[in-house]
Structures are given as structure tokens and as C-alpha cells.
C-alpha positions, 0 to 999 in steps of 0.5 A: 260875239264869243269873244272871250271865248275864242280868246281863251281857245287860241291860248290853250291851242297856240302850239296845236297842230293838225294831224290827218289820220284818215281821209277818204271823201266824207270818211275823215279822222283827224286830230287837233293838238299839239305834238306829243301832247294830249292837254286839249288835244281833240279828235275830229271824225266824219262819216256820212251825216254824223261828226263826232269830237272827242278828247279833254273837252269832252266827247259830242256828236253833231247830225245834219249834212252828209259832209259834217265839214260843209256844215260847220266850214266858215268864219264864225261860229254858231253855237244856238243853231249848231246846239240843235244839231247835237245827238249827243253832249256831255251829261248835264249839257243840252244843246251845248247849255247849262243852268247858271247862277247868272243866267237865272239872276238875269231871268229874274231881273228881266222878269220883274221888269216885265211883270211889275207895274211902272214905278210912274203908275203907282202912288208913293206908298205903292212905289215903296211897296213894290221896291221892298218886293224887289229887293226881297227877291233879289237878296234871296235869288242871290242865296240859290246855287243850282238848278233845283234850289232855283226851282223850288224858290220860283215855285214855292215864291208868293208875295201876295198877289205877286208870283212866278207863274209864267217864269218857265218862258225864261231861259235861265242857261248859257252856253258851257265854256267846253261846248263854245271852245269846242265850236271854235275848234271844229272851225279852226281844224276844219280851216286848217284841214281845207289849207292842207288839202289846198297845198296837197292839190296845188 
């Protein structure tokens, strides 16, 4: 799972390496990027409670444990749970998420299929009927580019008895592309700062 994006986030840090600038128990600040290099470069700090993230990908604040590096330390990431633990993302983001065009078109195919009579049930006029409805809903859900458009079509949408009255239990976000390949790499720094510390110990 995530793994388009954990593809794309190993190409944009091939050359990262991992920096510790400070390091005193759950006080830490680290940098993540590559030497002499600020493209994709992110800094890491912890504080009791609190992680931040800040650099190109945006700037995010995750709240859960007094040591964020317990948190989040692991193989795989968990963006729907970590998403619940954000104070603060990058404006239009919540809980790592945004309204897509594509999350909306599966909302409503899924809501069709939910809400329409089985084509089985229905005489051939009715089957007729119900299919010139469907292909009426998605030739002009492919016209709607943002959120607001997609608001005001599932309001303002009437076919005779047929509406859109229950649609708000759709989710029509998905994860941003910044938010996932941030989450991938708090857990590769975090993998990189225990190897450090491991070779520091020994």
C-alpha cells in the first residue's frame, strides 16, 4: 500500500543524508537532505508531545506521545491514523487530505451503485430509464473541477425523485501527494537516526 508514493519519495531523496543538529533525550532537531542542497531537504523537530516538519514539503505539526520518535518509529506508514494526530498542516489540507476530482468521481459511482434499484428488478422500460439517468450524472460529474463546483451540482441535482440527499457520508478527498511523502520520511529519518545512535552506542 502507498506504494506509488514511497517510489516517488526514494527517487527525490537518493542522495539524502541525515544530519543531527540537536539531540538531547526527546529535545531533537535534525535535518533530512542532501549536502549543500535544499531541494526536498526537511527539518525534523521533537519536543515533549509535539513533532514538527518543516522544508519544501511543506510545514506540519503532529501531538500524540511525549517521545513523537516512539510514535511514529516503524516499517509502515499510517497516514489515516497519523492524519488524526495533526495540529497543524498546510492551508487546504485536513488531516493530511484534499478534495480530488477523482475521489468525488468514485463517490459517485459508489453512490449510484448504493442508492439505484437493481438493474434485475426493473421492467426494460425502467432499466432504460435508470441507464440514461446514470450516464446523465456522469457526463456532467466529469465537467466539475473543484470542490465548491462539486457542492453546488450535488445540491442543486434533481432527476425526479432521484437526489443526492445523503451524499455528505462520501468522502470525496484522498491523501495530498506532500502529506504521504512526508509520512514516508519521518520513518525513513527516524530509521536513520536510531542506525546513528545504534553506532554511537556500540
Amino acid at each position: 500500500m502507498y506504494s506509488k508514493s514511497l517510489a516517488r519519495f526514494k527517487e527525490d531523496t537518493v542522495n539524502h543524508e541525515l544530519t543531527v543538529i540537536e539531540n538531547t533525550n526527546t529535545v531533537r532537531h535534525i535535518r533530512f537532505g542532501e549536502k549543500g542542497s535544499s531541494f526536498y531537504a526537511i527539518y525534523i523537530t521533537t519536543f515533549p508531545g509535539r513533532l514538527v516538519v518543516t522544508g519544501d514539503m511543506g510545514s506540519y505539526t503532529f501531538q500524540r506521545l511525549n517521545d513523537m520518535f516512539e510514535f511514529f518509529r516503524g516499517k509502515d506508514i499510517n497516514p489515516g491514523y497519523w492524519g488524526e494526530k495533526l495540529e497543524a498542516e498546510p492551508r487546504g489540507s485536513e488531516y493530511g487530505k484534499k478534495w480530488s476530482k477523482a475521489a468525488f468521481q468514485n463517490a459517485v459511482s459508489a453512490y449510484l451503485k448504493n442508492n439505484l434499484d437493481d438493474p434485475e428488478d426493473l421492467d426494460e422500460e425502467a432499466q432504460r430509464t435508470q441507464v440514461a439517468l446514470v450516464r446523465k450524472i456522469k457526463r456532467e460529474v466529469a465537467d466539475v473541477e473543484c470542490k465548491e463546483e462539486a457542492e453546488e451540482w450535488i445540491r442543486d441535482f434533481a432527476h425526479g425523485e432521484f437526489l443526492f440527499d445523503v451524499f455528505y457520508e462520501y468522502d470525496c478527498t484522498e491523501f495530498t501527494d506532500r502529506y504521504l511523502w512526508i509520512c514516508h520520511a519521518i520513518v525513513e529519518a527516524i530509521k536513520r537516526y536510531d542506525v546513528l545512535n545504534e553506532r554511537s552506542a556500540a
